[in-house]
C-alpha positions as CSV (number, residue, x, y, z in Angstrom):
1,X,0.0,0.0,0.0
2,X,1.4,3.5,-1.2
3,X,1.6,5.4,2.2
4,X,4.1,8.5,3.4
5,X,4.5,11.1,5.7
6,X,3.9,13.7,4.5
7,X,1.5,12.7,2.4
8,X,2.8,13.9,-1.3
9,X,1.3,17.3,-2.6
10,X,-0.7,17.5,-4.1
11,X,-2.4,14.2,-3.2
12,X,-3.1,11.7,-6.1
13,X,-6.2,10.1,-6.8
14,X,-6.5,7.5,-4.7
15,X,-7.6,4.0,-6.3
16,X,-10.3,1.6,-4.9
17,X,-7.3,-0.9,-4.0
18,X,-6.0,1.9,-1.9
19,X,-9.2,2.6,-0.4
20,X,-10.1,-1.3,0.5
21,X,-6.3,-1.2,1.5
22,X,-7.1,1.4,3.9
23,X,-10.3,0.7,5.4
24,X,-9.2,-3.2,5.6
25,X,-6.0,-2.2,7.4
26,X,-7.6,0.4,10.0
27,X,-9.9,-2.9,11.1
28,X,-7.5,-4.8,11.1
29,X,-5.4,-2.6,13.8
30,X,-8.6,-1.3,16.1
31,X,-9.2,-5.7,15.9
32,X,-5.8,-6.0,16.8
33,X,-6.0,-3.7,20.2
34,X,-9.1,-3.9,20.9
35,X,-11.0,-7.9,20.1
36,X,-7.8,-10.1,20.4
37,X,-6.4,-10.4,16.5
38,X,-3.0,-10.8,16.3
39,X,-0.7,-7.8,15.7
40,X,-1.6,-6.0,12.8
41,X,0.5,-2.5,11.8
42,X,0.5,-0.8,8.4
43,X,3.9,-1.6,7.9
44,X,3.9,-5.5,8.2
45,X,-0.1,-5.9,7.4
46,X,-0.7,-8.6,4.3
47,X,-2.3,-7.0,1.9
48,X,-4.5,-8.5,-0.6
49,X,-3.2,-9.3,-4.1
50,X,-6.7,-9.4,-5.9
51,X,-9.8,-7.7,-5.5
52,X,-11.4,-11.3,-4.6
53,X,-8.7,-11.6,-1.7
54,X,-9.0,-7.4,-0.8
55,X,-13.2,-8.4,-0.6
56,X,-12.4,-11.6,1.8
57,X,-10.4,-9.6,4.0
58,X,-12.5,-6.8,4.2
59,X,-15.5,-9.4,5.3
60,X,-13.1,-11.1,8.1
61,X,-12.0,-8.1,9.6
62,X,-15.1,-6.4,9.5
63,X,-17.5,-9.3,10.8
64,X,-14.2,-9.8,13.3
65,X,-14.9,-6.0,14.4
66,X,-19.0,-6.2,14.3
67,X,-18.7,-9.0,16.8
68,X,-16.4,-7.6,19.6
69,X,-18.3,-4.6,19.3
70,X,-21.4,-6.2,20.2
71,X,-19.8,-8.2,23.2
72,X,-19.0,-4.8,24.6
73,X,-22.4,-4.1,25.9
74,X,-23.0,-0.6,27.2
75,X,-20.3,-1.4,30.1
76,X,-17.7,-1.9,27.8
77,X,-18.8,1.0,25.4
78,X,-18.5,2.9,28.4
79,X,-14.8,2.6,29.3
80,X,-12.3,4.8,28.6
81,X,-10.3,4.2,25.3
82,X,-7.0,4.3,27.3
83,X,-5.2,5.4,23.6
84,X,-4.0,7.4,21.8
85,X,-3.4,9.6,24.7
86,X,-5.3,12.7,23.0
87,X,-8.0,10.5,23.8
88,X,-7.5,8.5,26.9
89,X,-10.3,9.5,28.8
90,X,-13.3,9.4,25.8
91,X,-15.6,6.1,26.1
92,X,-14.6,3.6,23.8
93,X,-18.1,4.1,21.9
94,X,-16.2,7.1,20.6
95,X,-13.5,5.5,19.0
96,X,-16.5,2.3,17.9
97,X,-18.5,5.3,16.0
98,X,-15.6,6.9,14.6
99,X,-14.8,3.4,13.2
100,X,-18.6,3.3,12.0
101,X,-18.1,6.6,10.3
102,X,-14.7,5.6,8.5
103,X,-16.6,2.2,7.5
104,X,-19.4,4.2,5.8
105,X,-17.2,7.0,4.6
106,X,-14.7,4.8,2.7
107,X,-17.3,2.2,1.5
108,X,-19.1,5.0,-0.1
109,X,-16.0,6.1,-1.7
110,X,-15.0,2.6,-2.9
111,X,-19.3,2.2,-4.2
112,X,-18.7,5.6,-6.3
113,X,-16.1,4.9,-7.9
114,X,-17.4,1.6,-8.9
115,X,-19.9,3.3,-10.2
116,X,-18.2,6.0,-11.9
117,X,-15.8,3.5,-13.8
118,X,-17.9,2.1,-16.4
119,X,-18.7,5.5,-17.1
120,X,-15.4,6.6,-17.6
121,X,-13.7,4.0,-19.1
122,X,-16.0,4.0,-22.2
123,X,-14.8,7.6,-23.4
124,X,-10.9,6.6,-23.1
């Protein structure tokens, strides 16, 4: 997965590999601390080769995810994330519906630009 900090200026277009990539990877590390998968890090994270693989991953990690967060219950939801320390003290429902929203927003991303291709690639 193309990744750098500083992200390059101006940022290129990113691809729906990236953006499976991406939203595959971030479950994969809140699964990681959070519901007991093994060590996961952007760095060393086995990233899929196909989109048929990229699709498989993105269903374990997110079913993986979907289940720990309903064993949390509300007293679970209610503890404090512990990390990053910026957020520490918020409930881990916080950093569960930021998840949610990055879920959506990226899987919206990746749906449009399925969409879009066809499109597109007829006019090239």
């Amino acid at each position: 997965m193309d990744y750098a900090e500083p992200p390059p200026g101006p940022e290129p277009v990113t691809t729906i590999a990236w953006r499976l990539a991406h939203l595959i990877g971030g479950l994969a590390s809140t699964n990681s601390e959070r519901f007991g998968r093994d060590t996961a890090s952007v760095e060393a994270f086995h990233y899929a080769g196909t989109a048929q693989e990229a699709l498989q991953q993105l269903d374990d990690e997110y079913e993986l995810w979907i289940n720990g967060v309903r064993t949390l219950g509300t007293p679970g939801l209610e503890q404090p994330q512990g990390k990053p320390p910026a957020f520490a003290h918020a409930p881990i429902a916080q950093l569960m519906l930021y998840s949610n929203v990055e879920i959506i927003h990226h899987g919206a991303e990746i749906c449009l630009l399925r969409d879009l291709y066809p499109r597109t690639a007829s006019r090239e």
